[in-house]
N, C-alpha and C positions, 0 to 999 in steps of 0.2 A: 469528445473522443470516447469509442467504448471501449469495454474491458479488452475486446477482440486484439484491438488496436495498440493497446498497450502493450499486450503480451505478447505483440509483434516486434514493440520497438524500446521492448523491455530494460535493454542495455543501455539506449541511450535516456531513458526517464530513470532508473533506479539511481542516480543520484537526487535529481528532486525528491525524490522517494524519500531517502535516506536524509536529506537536508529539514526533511519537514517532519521525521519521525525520527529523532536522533535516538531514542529507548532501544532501539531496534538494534540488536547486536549483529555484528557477518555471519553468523550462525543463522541468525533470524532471515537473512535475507538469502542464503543458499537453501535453504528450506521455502522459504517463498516465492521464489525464481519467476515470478509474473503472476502465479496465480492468489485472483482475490480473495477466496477465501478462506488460503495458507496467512493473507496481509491480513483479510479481518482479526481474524484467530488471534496472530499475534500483538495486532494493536487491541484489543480485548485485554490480553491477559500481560502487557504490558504497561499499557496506560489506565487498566480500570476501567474503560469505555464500558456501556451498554451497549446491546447489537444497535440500537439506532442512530448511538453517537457513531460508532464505526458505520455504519451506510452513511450518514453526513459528511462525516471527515471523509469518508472513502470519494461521494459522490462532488465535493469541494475541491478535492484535488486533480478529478477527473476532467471537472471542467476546467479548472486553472493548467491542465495538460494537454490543451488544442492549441 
């Protein structure tokens, strides 16, 4: 699934989202409302990620999202 795809069907994935990134405050997720790289940001500056861990984890959950 791409990014396109997601922030289609944003509503119904933002729990897996939110199951799989629990640091992630309702704050965090009304500011990222689908888009990736409001998510990278904040898995960055939530979890200490590298930008390449966030494109991993981003690109892991992407595909576990078809």
């Amino acid at each position: 699934m791409n990014w396109d795809q997601i922030e289609g069907k944003w509503a119904q994935l933002k729990g897996s989202a939110k199951e799989k990134w629990g640091k992630l405050t309702d704050d965090d997720w009304k500011v990222i409302e689908g888009k990736r790289d409001q998510l990278a940001g904040r898995l960055q500056e939530r979890y200490g990620y590298t930008k390449e861990q966030v494109e991993q984890e981003l690109k892991d959950w992407e595909e576990q999202s078809k």
